[in-house]
C-alpha positions in Angstrom: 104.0 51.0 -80.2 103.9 51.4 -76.4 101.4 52.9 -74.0 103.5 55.5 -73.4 104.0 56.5 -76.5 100.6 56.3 -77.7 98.6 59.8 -78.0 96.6 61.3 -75.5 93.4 60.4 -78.1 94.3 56.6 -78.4 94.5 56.9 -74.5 91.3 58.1 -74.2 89.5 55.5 -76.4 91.1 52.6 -74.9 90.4 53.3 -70.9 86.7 54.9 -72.2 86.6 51.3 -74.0 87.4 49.8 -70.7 85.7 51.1 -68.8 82.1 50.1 -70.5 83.7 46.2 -70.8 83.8 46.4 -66.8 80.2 47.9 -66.6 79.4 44.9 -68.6 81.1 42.7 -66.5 79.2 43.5 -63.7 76.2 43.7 -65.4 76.2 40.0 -65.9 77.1 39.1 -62.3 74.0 41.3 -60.8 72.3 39.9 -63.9 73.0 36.4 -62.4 72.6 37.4 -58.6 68.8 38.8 -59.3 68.0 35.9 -61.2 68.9 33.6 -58.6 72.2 31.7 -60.1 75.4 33.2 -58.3 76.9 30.5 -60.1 76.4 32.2 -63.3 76.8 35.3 -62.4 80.8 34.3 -60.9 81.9 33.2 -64.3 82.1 36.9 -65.0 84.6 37.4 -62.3 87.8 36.6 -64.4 87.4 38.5 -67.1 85.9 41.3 -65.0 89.6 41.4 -63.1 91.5 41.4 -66.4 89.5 44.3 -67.5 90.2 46.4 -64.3 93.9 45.9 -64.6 93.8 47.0 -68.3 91.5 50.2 -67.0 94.0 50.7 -63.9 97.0 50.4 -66.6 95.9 52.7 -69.1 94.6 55.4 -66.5 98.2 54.9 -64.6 99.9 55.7 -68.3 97.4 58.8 -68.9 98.1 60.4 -66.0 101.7 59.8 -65.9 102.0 61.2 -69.5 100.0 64.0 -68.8 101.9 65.4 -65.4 105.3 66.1 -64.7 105.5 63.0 -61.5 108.2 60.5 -60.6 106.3 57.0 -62.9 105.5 54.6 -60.0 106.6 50.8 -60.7 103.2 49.9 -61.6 103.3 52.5 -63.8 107.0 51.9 -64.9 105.2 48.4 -65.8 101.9 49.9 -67.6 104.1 51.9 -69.9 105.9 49.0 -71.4 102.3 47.5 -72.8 101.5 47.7 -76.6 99.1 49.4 -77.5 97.8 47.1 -80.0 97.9 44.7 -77.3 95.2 46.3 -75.4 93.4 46.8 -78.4 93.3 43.0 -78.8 92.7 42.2 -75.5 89.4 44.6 -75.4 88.2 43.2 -78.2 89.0 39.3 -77.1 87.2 40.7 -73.9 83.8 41.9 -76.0 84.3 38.3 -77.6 83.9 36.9 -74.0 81.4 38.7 -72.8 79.1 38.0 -75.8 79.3 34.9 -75.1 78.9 34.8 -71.0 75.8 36.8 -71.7 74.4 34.3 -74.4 75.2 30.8 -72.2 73.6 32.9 -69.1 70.6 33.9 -70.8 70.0 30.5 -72.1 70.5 28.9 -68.2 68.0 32.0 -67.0 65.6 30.8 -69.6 66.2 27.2 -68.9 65.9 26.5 -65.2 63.0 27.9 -63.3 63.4 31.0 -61.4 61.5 33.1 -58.7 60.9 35.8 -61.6 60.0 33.2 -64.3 57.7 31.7 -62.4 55.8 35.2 -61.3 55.9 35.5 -65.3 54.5 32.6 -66.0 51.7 33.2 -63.5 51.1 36.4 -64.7 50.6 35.3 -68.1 47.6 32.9 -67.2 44.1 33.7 -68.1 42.9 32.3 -65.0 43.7 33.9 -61.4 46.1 32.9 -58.5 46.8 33.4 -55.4 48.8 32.0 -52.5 48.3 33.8 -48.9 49.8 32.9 -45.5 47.4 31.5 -42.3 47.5 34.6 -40.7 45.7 36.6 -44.6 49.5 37.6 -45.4 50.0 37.7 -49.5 52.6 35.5 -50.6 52.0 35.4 -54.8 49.1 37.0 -56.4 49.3 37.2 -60.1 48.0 40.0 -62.3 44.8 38.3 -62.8 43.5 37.6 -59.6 44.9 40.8 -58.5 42.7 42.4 -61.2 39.6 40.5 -60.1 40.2 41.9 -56.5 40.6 45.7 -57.8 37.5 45.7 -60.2 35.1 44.1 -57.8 36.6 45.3 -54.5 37.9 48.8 -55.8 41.2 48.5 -53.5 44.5 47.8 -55.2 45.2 45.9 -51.8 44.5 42.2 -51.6 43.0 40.8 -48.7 41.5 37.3 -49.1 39.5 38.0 -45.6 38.0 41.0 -46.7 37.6 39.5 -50.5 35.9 36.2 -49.0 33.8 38.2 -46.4 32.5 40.6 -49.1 31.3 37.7 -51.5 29.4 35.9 -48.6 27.0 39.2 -47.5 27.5 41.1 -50.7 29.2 44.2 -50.1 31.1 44.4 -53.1 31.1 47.5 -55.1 28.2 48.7 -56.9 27.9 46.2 -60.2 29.3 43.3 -59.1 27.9 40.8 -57.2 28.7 37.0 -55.8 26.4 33.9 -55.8 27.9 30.7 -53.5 27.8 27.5 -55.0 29.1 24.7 -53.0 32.5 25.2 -51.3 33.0 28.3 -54.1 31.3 31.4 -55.0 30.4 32.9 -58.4 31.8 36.6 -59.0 29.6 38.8 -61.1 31.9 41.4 -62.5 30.6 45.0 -64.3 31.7 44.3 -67.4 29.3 40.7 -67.5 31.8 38.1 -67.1 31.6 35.7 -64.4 34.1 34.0 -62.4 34.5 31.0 -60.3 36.1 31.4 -57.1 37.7 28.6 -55.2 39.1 28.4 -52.2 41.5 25.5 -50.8 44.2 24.6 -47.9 48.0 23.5 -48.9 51.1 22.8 -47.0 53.9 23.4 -47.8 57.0 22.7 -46.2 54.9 22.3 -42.4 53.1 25.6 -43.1 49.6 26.2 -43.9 48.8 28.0 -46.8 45.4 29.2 -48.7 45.2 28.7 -52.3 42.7 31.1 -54.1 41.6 30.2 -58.0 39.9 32.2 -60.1 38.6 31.0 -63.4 36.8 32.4 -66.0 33.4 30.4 -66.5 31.1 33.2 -68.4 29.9 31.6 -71.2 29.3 27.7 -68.8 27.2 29.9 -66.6 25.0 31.5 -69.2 24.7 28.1 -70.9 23.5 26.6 -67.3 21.2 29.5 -67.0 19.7 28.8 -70.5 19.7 25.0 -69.0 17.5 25.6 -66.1 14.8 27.9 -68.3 14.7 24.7 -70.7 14.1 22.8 -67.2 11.4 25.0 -66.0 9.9 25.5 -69.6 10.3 21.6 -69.8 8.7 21.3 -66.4 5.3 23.6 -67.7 4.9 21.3 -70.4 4.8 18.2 -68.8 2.5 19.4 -66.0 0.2 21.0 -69.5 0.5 17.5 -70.6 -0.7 15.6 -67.3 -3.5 18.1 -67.3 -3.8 17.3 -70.8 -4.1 13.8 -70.2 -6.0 13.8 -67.6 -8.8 15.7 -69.7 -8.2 13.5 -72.4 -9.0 10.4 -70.0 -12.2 12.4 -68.4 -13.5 13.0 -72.0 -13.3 10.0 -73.5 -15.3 8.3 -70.7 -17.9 11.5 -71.4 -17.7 9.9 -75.2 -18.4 6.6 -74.7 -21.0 7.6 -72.3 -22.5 9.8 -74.9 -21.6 7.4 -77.7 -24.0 4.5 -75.6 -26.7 7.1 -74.9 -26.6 8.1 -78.7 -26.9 4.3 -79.8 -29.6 3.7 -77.3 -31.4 6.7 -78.7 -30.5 5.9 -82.1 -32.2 2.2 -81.5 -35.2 3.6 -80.1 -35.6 5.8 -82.8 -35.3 3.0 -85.4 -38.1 1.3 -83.6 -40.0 4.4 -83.1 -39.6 5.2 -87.0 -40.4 1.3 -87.9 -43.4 1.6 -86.0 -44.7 4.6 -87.7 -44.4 2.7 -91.2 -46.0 -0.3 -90.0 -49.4 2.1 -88.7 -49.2 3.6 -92.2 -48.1 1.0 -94.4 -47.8 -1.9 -92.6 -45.5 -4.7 -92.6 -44.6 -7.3 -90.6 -45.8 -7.5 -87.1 -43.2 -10.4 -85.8 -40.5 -8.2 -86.7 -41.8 -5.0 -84.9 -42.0 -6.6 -81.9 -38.7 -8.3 -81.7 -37.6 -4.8 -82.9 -39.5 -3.1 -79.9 -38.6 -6.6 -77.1 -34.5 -5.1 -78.0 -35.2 -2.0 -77.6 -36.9 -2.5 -74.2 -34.4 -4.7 -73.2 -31.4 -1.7 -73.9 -33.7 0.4 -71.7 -33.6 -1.3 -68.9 -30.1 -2.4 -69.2 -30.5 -6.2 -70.1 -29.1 -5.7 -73.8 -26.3 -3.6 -75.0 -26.0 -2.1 -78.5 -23.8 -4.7 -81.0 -20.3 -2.5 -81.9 -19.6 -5.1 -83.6 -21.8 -5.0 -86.5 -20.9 -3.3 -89.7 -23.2 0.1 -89.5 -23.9 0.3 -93.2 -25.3 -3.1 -92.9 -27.2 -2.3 -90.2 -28.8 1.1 -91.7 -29.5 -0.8 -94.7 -32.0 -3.2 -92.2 -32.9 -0.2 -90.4 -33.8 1.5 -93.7 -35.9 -1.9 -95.1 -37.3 -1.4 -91.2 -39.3 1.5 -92.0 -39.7 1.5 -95.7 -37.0 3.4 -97.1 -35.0 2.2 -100.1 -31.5 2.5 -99.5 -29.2 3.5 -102.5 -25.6 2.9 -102.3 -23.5 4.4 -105.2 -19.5 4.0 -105.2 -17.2 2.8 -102.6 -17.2 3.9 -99.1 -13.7 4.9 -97.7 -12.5 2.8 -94.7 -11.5 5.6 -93.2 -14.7 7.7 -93.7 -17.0 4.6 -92.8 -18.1 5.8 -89.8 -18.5 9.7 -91.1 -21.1 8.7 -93.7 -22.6 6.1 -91.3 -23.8 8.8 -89.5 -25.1 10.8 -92.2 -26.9 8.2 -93.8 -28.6 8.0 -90.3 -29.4 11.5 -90.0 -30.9 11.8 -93.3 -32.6 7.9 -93.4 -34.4 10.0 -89.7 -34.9 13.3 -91.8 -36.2 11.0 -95.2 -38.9 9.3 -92.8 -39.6 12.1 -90.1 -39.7 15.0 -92.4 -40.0 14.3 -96.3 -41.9 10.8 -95.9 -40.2 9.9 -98.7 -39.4 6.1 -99.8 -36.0 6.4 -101.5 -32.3 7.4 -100.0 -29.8 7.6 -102.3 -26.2 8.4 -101.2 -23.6 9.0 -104.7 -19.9 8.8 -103.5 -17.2 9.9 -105.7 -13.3 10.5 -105.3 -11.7 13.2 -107.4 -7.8 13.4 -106.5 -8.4 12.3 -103.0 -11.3 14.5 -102.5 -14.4 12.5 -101.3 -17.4 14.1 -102.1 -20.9 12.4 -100.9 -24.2 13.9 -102.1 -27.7 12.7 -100.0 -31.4 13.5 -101.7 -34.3 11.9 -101.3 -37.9 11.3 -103.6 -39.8 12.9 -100.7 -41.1 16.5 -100.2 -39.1 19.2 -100.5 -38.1 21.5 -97.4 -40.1 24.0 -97.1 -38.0 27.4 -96.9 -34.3 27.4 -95.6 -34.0 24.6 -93.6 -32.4 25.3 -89.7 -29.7 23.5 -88.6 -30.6 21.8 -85.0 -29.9 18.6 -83.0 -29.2 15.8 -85.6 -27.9 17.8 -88.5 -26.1 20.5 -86.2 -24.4 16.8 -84.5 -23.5 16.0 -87.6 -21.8 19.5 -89.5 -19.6 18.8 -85.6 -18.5 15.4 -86.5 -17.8 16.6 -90.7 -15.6 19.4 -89.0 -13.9 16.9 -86.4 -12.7 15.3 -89.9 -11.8 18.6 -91.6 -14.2 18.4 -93.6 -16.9 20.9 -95.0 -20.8 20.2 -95.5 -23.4 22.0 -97.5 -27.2 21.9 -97.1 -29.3 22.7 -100.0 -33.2 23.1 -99.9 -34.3 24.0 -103.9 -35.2 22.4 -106.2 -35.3 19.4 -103.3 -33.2 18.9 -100.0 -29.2 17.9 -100.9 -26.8 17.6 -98.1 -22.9 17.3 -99.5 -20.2 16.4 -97.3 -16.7 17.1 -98.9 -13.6 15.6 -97.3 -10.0 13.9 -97.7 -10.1 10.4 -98.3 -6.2 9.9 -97.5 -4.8 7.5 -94.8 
C-alpha cells in the first residue's frame, strides 16, 4: 500500500513517529557535544538525515492528500513509498538509535570528561580546590565549597578572604582556625575539624593554588588526649624526682638516726650492765671493756659492728646485766630485725622497770600469722602502763611492718606483736 493511499490516521502516526526518532537524533549529538566527544555525537548524523527525509516525505504526502494542489515532484516521488516501508524503516531507525545511545554512553563512561571529573571530585569526602594567581576559581568541589559556606557564611569562594580569615580569626561565630606549620586547623560548629593545606602548581606555564581540605576530627582529638597524657606524664615524673629526692634526704636522716640509736642503744647496755654489777655484781674485766667501747663510740674512735647477728648480741647483752634470755620457736628471717628490737625494748623495760631476771620471748606461726608474746618474772606494772619513747618507737616500727601490737598490764606485763611472716 502507498503513501498516498494510506489514511489520514496512518499518516499521522508515522510523521508523529518521525518526528520523535529526529528529536532523538539530536539528542545524541548535543548529548555527545556537552560531553565533550563531537566524534560521538556525528555518528548520529546519518541516520538523523534519513529520518528527516522520511518526516519531509510523509508531511509532503499529508498535505498533498489533504488539499486540492498541483503534487510537486518531490511529492509526485513521496507518494510512490510503501507504507509498510516506512513502517520498517522507523523501526530499523529505533533499532539504530538504541544502539548509538548504548556504544555512546559506554565511551562517556569510559574516557574522562570535564563533567566526570567535576563528579568524581564532588563525590570525595575530602575538599578541593584549584584557583588562579590572581584568587580567580577554577574547580571547587562540593566539599570544600561546603567548608567555605559553613565557616565563612558566604556561598562565594574566595581563597584570599578564606586564608585571611583563618590567620586573625574572623570567621563566623562557632568556628574557629588554629595554624599548624604551613596549614591551619578549621574548627567547624558542628565539632569536626579540618586540615587545611595550601600549595603552588603549574600547569601548562600558569601558576595555580591548590587548596585541600581533609577531615582529621577524630586524629586531632586523639593528639589532644596525647598531650594531656604528656602533661599528666610530665606531673608524675617531676612527683617522682621530688619523690626521690625525699627518699635520698630521708634515708641519710635514717642512718643518721639509726647510728645515734645504736650509740644510745650501746650506752645503755653499759649503763644497764653497770647497774647489775653495783647490785649484783659480776665481773669487773668485762665492765670495763664494756664501758672502754662505749667511750670509744662517743668520741668517734669505734663504730657500732652491723655486722653482728643482733639476737646474738642481745643474748650477751642480756647475760651483761643479768637477765636470762628465753628463746622459744624460730625467728622469721624476714622479721629478725622487728623482734630484735623488741627484745631490746623489753630486755631495757625487764632491767629498768620490773628488775626482773628472766625474758622469755614464745614465737609461733599459725597460717602465716606470726604471733610473739614477751613477759617477764619481774614486778608487775603498776596501773595502765603509757606508751612513751622506747615502746611508742617500737608500736612505729610494728606498724611500718603492718603489723599490730598489744600491751597488757594484769595479771603481769605482756606485750604481743602480731604480723605476716610471708616473703
Amino acid at each position: 500500500m502507498k503513501l498516498a493511499g494510506s489514511s489520514i490516521l496512518t499518516l499521522q502516526a508515522l510523521g508523529i513517529a518521525g518526528y520523535f526518532l529526529n528529536i532523538l537524533f539530536l539528542a545524541g549529538m548535543m548529548r555527545g557535544r556537552v560531553a565533550g566527544r563531537k566524534r560521538s555525537g556525528a555518528i548520529f548524523i546519518p541516520p538523523l538525515v534519513i529520518c528527516l527525509l522520511l518526516l519531509m516525505s510523509i508531511t509532503e504526502v499529508c498535505r498533498y492528500v489533504t488539499s486540492d494542489s498541483v503534487p510537486s515532484e518531490f511529492e509526485k516521488f513521496a507518494e510512490k513509498l510503501s507504507a509498510p516501508l516506512c513502517i520498517g524503516i522507523e523501526f530499523v531507525m529505533t533499532i539504530v538509535w538504541g544502539v548509538l545511545w548504548l556504544r555512546q554512553e559506554l565511551n562517556i563512561i569510559g574516557r574522562l570528561t570535564p563533567q566526570s571529573l567535576e563528579d568524581g571530585l564532588n563525590s570525595m569526602p575530602d575538599g578541593v580546590a584549584f584557583v588562579s594567581s590572581k584568587g580567580v576559581p577554577l574547580l571547587v568541589n562540593s566539599t570544600m565549597q561546603r567548608l567555605f559556606r559553613e565557616s565563612m557564611g558566604s556561598p562565594y569562594f574566595d581563597i584570599r578572604d578564606f586564608e585571611y580569615s583563618m590567620q586573625n580569626q574572623a570567621l563566623i561565630v562557632g568556628c574557629s582556625a588554629d595554624i599548624h606549620g604551613k596549614g591551619y586547623y578549621l574548627h567547624l560548629s558542628d565539632g569536626s575539624v579540618w586540615d587545611i593545606q595550601k600549595s603552588l602548581m603549574m600547569i601548562d606555564g600558569r601558576k595555580v593554588w591548590e587548596l585541600l581540605a581533609y577531615d582529621v576530627t577524630e586524629r586531632y582529638r586523639k593528639s589532644l588526649e596525647l598531650e594531656e597524657r604528656n602533661v599528666h606524664l610530665e606531673e608524675v615524673n617531676r612527683s617522682i624526682r621530688n619523690y626521690t629526692r625525699e627518699m635520698n634526704a630521708i634515708i641519710r636522716e635514717e642512718e643518721v638516726l639509726a647510728a645515734k640509736i645504736r650509740i644510745h642503744d650501746d650506752v645503755g647496755r653499759a649503763l644497764l650492765a653497770l647497774k647489775s654489777y653495783l647490785i649484783r655484781g659480776g665481773d669487773r674485766e668485762d665492765l670495763i671493756e664494756m664501758w672502754q667501747f662505749t667511750a670509744g663510740l662517743l668520741s668517734g674512735e669505734n663504730t657500732p659492728d652491723d655486722s653482728a647477728d643482733p639476737i646474738g648480741a642481745l643474748k650477751e647483752a642480756a647475760d651483761a646485766v643479768g637477765v636470762k634470755l628465753i628463746l622459744n620457736g624460730d625467728i622469721p628471717r624476714k622479721l629478725r630485725k622487728l623482734i630484735a628490737i623488741a627484745i631490746h625494748e623489753c630486755l631495757t623495760n625487764t632491767v629498768k622497770h620490773a628488775d626482773g631476771s628472766e625474758l622469755t620471748v614464745d614465737i609461733t606461726d599459725e597460717d602465716g600469722i606470726v604471733t610473739v608474746v614477751f613477759t617477764n618474772d619481774g614486778k608487775p606494772p603498776e596501773g595502765e602502763i603509757s606508751e612513751s619513747g622506747g615502746l611508742k618507737s617500737l608500736r612505729s616500727t610494728v606498724e611500718q611492718f603492718r603489723g599490730e601490737m598489744e600491751i597488757a598490764s594484769e595479771p603481769r606485763f605482756m606485750l604481743t606483736i602480731r604480723v605476716s611472716g610471708k616473703e
